[in-house]
N, C-alpha and C positions, 0 to 999 in steps of 0.2 A: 504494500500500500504506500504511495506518494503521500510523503508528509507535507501538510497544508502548508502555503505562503506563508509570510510574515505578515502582510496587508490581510489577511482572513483571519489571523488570530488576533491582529490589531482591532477589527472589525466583531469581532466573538467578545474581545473585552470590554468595548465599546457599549453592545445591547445588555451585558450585566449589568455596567454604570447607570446607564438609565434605567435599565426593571426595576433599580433602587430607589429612585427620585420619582417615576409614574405619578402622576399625580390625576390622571384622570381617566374612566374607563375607554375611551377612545383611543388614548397613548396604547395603553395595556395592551387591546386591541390587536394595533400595529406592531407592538414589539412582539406578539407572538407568531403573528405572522412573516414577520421576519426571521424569529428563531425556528420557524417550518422550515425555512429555503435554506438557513445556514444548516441544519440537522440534514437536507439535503446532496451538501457539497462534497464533491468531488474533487480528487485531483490527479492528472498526468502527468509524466516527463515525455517531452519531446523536443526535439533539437534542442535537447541541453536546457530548456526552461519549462518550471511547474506550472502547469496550465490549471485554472480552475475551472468547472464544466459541471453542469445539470442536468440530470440523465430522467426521463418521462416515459413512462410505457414500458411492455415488456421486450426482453431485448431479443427474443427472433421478431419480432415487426417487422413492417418496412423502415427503412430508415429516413428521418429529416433532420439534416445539423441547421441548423440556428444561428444563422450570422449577424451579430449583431451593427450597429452604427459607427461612427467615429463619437471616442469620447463618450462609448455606451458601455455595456455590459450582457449577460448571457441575465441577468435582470429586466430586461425590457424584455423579457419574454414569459415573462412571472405569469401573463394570463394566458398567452396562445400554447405556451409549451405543453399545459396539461391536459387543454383542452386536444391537443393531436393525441397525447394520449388514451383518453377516452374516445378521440374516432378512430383507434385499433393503432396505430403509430408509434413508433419509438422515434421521440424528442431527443435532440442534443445541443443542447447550447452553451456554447464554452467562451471565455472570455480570449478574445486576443493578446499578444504577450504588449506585457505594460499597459495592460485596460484592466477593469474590473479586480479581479480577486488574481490575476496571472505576473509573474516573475517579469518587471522590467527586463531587457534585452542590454546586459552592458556594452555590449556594441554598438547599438541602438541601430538597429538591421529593423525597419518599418516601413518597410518601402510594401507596396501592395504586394507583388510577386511572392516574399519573402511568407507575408500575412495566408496566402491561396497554399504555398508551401505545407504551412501549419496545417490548416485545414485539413489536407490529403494524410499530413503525418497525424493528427488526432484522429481520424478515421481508423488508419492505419492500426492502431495502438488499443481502439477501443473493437477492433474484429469486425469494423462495418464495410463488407466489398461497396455493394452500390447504393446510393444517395438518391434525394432530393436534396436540393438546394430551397431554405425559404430565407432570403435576406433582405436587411431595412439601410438607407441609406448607402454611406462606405462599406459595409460590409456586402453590397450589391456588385461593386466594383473587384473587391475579391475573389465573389462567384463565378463572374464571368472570367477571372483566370481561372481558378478551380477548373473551371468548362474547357480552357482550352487546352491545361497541363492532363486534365484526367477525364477525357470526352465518352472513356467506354465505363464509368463510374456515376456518370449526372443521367439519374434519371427526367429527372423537371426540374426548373428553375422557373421562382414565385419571385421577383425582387419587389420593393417597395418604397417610393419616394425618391428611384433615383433616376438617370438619364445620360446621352452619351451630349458632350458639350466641347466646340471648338478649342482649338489652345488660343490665351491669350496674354502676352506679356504681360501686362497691367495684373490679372487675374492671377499670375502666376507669382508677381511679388507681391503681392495685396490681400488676398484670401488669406492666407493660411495665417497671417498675424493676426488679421481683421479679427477671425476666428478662436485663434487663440487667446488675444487679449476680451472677448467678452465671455469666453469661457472662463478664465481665469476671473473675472467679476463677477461671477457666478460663484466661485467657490467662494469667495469674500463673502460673500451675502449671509449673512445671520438669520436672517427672516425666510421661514418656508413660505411664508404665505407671498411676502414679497416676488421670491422665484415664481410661485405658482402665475401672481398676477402677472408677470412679465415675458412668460413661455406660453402662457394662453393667448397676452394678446399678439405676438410677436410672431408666432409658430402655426395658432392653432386657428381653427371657425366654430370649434366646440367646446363646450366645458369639457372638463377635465375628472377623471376620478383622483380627490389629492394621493391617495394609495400612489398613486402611478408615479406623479410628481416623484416623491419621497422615495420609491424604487429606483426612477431616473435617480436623484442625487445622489443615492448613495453608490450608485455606477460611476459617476461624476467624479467624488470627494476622490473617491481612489482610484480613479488612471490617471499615468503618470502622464503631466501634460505635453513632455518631450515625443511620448511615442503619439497621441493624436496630433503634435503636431506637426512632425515628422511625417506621418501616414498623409496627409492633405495636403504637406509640401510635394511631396513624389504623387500625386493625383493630379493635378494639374500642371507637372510638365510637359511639353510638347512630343518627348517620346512615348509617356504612359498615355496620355490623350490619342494617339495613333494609336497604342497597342491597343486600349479598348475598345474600340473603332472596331479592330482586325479580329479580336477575342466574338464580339456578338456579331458579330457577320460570318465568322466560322462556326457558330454552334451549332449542333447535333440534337440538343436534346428542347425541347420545347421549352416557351419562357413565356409568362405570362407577368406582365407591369402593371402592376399596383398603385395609381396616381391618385392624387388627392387634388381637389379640382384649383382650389384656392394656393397651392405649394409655393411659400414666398421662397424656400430656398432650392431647390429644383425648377427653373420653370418647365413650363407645360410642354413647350416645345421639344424640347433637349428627353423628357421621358418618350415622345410620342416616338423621336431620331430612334430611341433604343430598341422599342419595339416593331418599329421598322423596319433595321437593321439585319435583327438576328431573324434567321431563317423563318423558324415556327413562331415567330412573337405574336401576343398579342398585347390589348391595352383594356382595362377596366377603369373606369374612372368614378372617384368615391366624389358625389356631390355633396359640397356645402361643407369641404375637410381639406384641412389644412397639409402641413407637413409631417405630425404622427400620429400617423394613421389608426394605429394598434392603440395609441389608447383615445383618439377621439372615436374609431369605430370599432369598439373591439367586438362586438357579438357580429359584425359584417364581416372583418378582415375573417374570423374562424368559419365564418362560411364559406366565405370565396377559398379561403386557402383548403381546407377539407374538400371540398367538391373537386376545386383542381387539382389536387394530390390524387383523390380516387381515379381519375379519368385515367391517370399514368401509372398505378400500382397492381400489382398481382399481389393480393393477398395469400393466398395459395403458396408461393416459396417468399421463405428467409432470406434476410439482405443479409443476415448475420454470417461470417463464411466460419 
């Protein structure tokens, strides 16, 4: 057994502090819900770093690893994961290295390629021959390497909120600070409700469950800001903007884009390019929803994504080798 990070038992001593202080049924609540997903946690070695990962369903299922965003976690899957496991699926959603509860990279090797790498090596390690791919954001852009390093392993690919988008000088010294620094003003923020107010209006067309909020940050508080920002400095250069171009116009395995109609950081355009692109793409678009999607529609996304997983699974044989 892979002995847990340091950032998960930092994180375990953290929810004790507070069950001590609770001062209201609502806290309590949450912090036992919390102590469910950490009583759930897992951990890998792979390429030399402890991976944290969340394991849903029973493990001959079909398989769905779980990619998460930039600057997320295998936490922003707290709702869809268990629901694939109750429609017959085996969930896997693991934290990229220096995001969530996973082993910074002293290297700092975050470049996408290196991320798609992971992926096939956590597959690898947990016995799973072939996949579905369901991915939100950055972690969309991973998949579609995924697809292109391991094209006889992707059964479907579900991406969500993301798009294939020109290179642009400007874009390419500009983002990835832009991003960093009001990420970083996020973690300074004291007030949940504050965040809450400011990713609703900023992000979303929906209220919010705060649950989701409070899951997002606590993905937040612990990735290391080097590796998201690293991972979006190599996303928008001019070679990785080509590769992903060549990555979804080569795929194999069908793909179905997940857009939220209102998406202030995706535009509309750039998701439509993706499903365009790739061979078998299509495009579903959520009206009246913003940028996240999973938790402004979460009982839609578990539908869409259930029904499109069925179309492409044999229940009948194990993914498991």
């Amino acid at each position: 057994m892979t002995t847990p990070t340091e950032k998960f038992r930092h994180h375990l001593s953290d929810l004790a502090r507070r069950q001590t202080v609770a001062a209201s049924p609502e806290v309590v609540t949450e912090l036992a819900y919390f102590d469910a997903f950490a009583a759930q946690a897992k951990f890998v070695k792979v390429n030399g770093l402890t991976h944290h990962y969340l394991e849903f369903g029973e493990p001959t299922a079909p398989a769905v690893l779980l990619l998460h965003g930039w600057d997320c976690s295998s936490y922003w899957f707290h709702r869809l994961g268990p629901q694939l496991a109750r429609a017959g699926y085996r969930a896997v959603a693991f934290d990229f290295r220096g995001h969530g509860f996973s082993e910074s990279d002293p290297k700092e090797r975050y470049e996408i390629p290196h991320l798609a790498s992971e992926v096939i090596a956590v597959a690898d390690a947990l016995n799973i021959g072939r996949f579905h791919l369901v991915s939100f954001s950055l972690g969309a852009a991973v998949a579609l390497f995924v697809s292109q390093a391991a094209p006889e392993r992707v059964r479907s690919q579900i991406v969500m909120n993301f798009g294939l988008f020109g290179h642009g000088s400007m874009k390419e010294r500009i983002l990835p600070r832009l991003l960093d620094t009001v990420f970083k003003g996020l973690r300074r923020v004291p007030s949940t409700a504050m965040i809450y107010r400011y990713i609703s209006v900023s992000m979303c067309q929906r209220d919010l469950d705060p649950l989701d909020i409070t899951m997002g940050l606590t993905a937040l508080h612990h990735c290391d800001p080097r590796a998201a920002f690293l991972a979006v400095a190599d996303l928008v250069t001019a070679d990785r903007t080509r590769h992903l171009i060549d990555a979804a116009a080569g795929m194999t395995a069908p793909l179905l884009s997940i857009v939220g109609e209102f998406d202030p950081i995706i535009p509309f355009t750039e998701s439509h390019r993706l499903a365009a692109h790739a061979p078998k793409g299509e495009m579903h678009i959520l009206k009246r929803t913003g940028h996240l999607v999973m938790f402004e529609r979460p009982d839609e996304i578990e539908r869409l994504v259930v029904a499109r997983l069925n179309q492409f699974s044999d229940h009948l044989k194990m993914t498991a080798r």
